[in-house]
N, C-alpha and C positions, 0 to 999 in steps of 0.2 A: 569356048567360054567355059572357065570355071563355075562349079555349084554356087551356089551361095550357101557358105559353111551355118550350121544351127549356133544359134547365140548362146546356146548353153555349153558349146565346147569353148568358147570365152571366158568361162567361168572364172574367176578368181580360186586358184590352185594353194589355196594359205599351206598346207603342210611342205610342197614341191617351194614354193617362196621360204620358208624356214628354213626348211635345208640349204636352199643356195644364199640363204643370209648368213648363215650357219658356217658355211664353207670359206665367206672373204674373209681375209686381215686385214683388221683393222690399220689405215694409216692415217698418219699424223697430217695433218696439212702442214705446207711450207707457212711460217713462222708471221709473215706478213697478211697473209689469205686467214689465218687462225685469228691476228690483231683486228680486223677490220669487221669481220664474223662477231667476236667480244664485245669492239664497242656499237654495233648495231644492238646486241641483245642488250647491252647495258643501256643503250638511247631508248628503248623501247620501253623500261624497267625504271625508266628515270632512275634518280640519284638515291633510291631511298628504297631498291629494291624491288620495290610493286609489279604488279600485272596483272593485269582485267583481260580476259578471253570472255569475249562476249556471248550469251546465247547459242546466235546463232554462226558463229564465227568458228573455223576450223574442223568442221564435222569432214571425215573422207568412207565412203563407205569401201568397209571391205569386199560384200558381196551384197546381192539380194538381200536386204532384211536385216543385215548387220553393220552399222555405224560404229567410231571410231572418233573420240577428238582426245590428241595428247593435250596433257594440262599444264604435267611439268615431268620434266625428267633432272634427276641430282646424277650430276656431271662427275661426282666423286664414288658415289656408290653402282651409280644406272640404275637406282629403282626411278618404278615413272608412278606417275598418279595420270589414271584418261577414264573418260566416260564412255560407259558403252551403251547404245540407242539397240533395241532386238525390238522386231516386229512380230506381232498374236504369229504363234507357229514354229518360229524358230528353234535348231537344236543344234547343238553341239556336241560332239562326240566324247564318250567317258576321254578321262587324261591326266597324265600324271603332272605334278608342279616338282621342276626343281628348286625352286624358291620360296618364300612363302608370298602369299596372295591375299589380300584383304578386299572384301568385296562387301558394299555399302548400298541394298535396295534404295532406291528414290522413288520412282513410282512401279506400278505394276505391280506385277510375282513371276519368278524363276522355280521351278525346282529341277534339283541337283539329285538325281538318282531317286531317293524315296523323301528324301528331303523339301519341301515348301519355304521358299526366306520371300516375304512379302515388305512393300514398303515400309521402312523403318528400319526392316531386319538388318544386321549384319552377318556375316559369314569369312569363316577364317581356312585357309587351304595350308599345313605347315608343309616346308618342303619335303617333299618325298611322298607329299598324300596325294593319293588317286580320288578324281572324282569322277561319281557316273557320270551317264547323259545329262545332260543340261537342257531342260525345255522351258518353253514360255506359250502358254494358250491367252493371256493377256499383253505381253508385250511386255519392252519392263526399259527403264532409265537406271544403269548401277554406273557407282563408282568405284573401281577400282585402284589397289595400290599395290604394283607387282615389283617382283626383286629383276637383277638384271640379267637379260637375257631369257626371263620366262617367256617361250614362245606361244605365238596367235595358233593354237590348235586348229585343223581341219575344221570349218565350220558349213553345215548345211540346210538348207532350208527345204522341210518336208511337204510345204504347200498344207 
């Protein structure tokens, strides 16, 4: 009988997931499977465009402490708008943006290297800008709006 392997070699590996997201080509679906895909999102969207993501609807966590719900993604550009849920403790490693990044406190406080952006705050990342470590000793609810392709950095939770 095998060990029973520690639940932390389980982990959610976000940089190892990047890279091999990093690496597919992107394909086109066959033309009918794309049709049917469109008009589900358009029946969902009704006729007049709209869409309510409720609360508590769509949240996936990525790891320990870190939550995730896409809002919207533009199909033409790939920037997305999603929320991110961090629990008191959480850090994220410095990193760089190839894109730029808009980032909108809702509740809590984050800071960003030597940086504090507390509820209300906004914060702007241009592409090419480095930012330090990213912690949270309250927790915090942001809104994000990333360009496409800005990958989920390695995220850890330091207890």
């Amino acid at each position: 009988m095998m060990p029973r392997q520690d639940p932390e070699d389980d982990a959610f590996d976000a940089r190892l997931f990047t890279t091999w997201a990093e690496a597919l080509k992107p394909i086109t679906p066959p033309p009918a499977l794309r049709d049917r895909l469109m008009a589900r999102v358009r029946a969902e969207m009704g006729d007049k465009g709209l869409r309510t993501i409720r609360a508590g609807e769509g949240w996936a966590e990525l790891m320990p402490g870190i939550q995730f719900k896409m809002l919207y993604r533009d199909e033409t550009t790939g920037a997305r708008s999603l929320l991110a849920r961090l629990d008191p403790g959480v850090a994220m490693p410095a990193h760089d943006h190839g894109f730029p990044e808009e980032c909108l406190v809702l509740q809590g406080e984050i800071t960003i290297g030597d940086i504090t952006v507390c509820a209300g705050d906004y914060h702007f990342a241009a592409k090419g800008a480095r930012h330090g470590t990213l912690t949270t000793r309250t927790g915090a609810l942001l809104f994000l709006r990333a360009g496409r392709g800005e990958p989920v950095p390695e995220l850890t939770n330091p207890g």
